[in-house]
C-alpha positions in Angstrom: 101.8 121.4 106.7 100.4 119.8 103.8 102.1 115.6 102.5 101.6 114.7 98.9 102.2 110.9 98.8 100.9 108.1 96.6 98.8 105.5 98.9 98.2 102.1 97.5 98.8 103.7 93.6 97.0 106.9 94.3 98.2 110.3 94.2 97.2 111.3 98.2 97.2 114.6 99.8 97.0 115.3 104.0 96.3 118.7 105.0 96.7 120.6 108.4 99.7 117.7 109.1 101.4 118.9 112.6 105.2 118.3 112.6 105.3 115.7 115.4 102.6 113.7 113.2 102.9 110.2 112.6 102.5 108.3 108.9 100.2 105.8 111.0 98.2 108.7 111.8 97.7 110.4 108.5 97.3 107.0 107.3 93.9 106.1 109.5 92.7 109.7 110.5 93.4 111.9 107.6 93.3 109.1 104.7 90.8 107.6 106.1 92.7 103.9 105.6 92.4 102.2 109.2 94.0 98.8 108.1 97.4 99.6 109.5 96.7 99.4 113.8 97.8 101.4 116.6 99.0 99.4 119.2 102.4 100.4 120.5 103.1 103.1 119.1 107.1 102.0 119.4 107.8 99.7 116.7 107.8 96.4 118.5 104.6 94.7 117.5 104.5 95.4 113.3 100.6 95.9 113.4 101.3 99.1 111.7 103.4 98.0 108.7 103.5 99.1 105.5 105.8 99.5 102.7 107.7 103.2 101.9 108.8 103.4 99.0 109.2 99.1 98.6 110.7 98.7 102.3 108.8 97.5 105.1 108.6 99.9 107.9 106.4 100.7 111.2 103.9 103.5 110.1 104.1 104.8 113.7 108.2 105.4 113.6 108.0 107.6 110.6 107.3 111.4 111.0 104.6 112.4 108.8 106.6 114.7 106.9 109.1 112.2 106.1 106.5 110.2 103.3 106.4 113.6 101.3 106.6 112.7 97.4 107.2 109.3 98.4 104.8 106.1 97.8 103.1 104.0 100.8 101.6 100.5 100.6 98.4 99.5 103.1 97.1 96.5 103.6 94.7 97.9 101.8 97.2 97.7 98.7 97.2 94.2 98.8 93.4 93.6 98.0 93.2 92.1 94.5 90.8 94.3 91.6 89.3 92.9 88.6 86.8 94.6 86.5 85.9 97.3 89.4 85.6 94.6 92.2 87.8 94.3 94.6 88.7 91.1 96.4 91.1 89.7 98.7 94.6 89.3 97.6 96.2 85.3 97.7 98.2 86.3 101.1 95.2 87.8 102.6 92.7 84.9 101.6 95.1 82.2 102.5 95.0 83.9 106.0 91.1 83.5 105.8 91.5 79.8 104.5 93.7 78.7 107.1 92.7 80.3 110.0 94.8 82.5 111.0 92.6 85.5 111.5 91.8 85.4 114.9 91.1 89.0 117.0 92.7 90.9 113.2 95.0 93.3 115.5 98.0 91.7 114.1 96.9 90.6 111.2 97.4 93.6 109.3 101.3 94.1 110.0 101.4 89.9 109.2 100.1 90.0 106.2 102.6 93.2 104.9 105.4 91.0 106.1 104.0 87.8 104.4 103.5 89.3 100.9 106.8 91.4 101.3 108.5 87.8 101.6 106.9 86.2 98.5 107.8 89.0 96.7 111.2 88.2 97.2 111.3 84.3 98.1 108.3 82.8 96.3 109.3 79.1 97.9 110.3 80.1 101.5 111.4 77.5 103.8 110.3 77.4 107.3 113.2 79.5 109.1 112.5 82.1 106.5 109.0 82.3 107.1 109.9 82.8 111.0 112.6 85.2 110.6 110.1 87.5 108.0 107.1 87.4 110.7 109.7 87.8 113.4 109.2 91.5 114.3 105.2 91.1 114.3 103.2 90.1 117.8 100.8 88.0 118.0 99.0 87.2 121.5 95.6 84.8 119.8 97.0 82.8 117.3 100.3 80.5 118.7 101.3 81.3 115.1 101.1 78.0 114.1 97.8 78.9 111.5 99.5 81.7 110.6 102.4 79.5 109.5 100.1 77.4 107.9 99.0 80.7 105.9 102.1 81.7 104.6 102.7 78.2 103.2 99.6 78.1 101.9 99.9 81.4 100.1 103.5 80.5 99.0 102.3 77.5 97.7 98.9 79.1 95.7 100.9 82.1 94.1 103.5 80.0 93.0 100.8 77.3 91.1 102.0 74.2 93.6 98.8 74.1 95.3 
């Protein structure tokens, strides 16, 4: 089958889709947009999410078929253009800037769920930080720098820093 979608603000199309066929998949294989990761497969680690249609979900839960007419954010999305460059966005850079980049498997499903809170709490405090990142795994971090980060993003994006 054949899935129009808009990816990141662009009108996408994926042909020769199979039914069983994840978003995830179309996403890296047939978009060619490997940001989101595979690593479970089963929704419990978030290094696949993205937003459908504004919500966060795990690329690798949603059939293929379902995205049909329907708009998809990557981590890809969250870059920053100016003038035809393209930089990183103020969640992604304060990842850089405070360390919390370690192996990058997580990294992508973090910093979904970190820009999906500012969106909607620009001045999070700590427990709402936690409970935002809490369905994403991280195994290098001790997510104490990526703590750091989300402050430190909240804090640029909101002119306190």
């Amino acid at each position: 089958m054949r899935v129009n979608l808009t990816v990141n603000g662009r009108p996408r199309t994926a042909d020769d889709v199979w039914e069983g066929e994840s978003l995830l998949f179309v996403l890296r294989e047939r978009l060619g947009l490997p940001g989101s990761k595979n690593a479970c497969e089963q929704g419990e680690c978030g290094s696949c999410t993205v937003r459908l249609d504004g919500d966060l979900v795990c690329a690798c839960l949603v059939a293929a078929g379902q995205a049909e007419g329907r708009e998809v954010e990557t981590v890809e999305g969250l870059a920053a253009r100016e003038g035809g460059e393209t930089r990183l966005g103020p969640v992604q850079q304060a990842f850089v800037d405070a360390g919390a980049v370690q192996c990058g498997f997580c990294t992508p499903g973090l910093l979904m769920a970190a820009d999906d809170l500012l969106a909607r709490n620009p001045h999070p405090a700590d427990a709402d930080i936690r409970e935002a990142l809490s369905g994403n795994l991280c195994r290098c971090t001790g997510y104490e720098a990526i703590l750091d980060a989300v402050r430190l993003a909240a804090a640029r994006t909101s002119g306190t820093a």
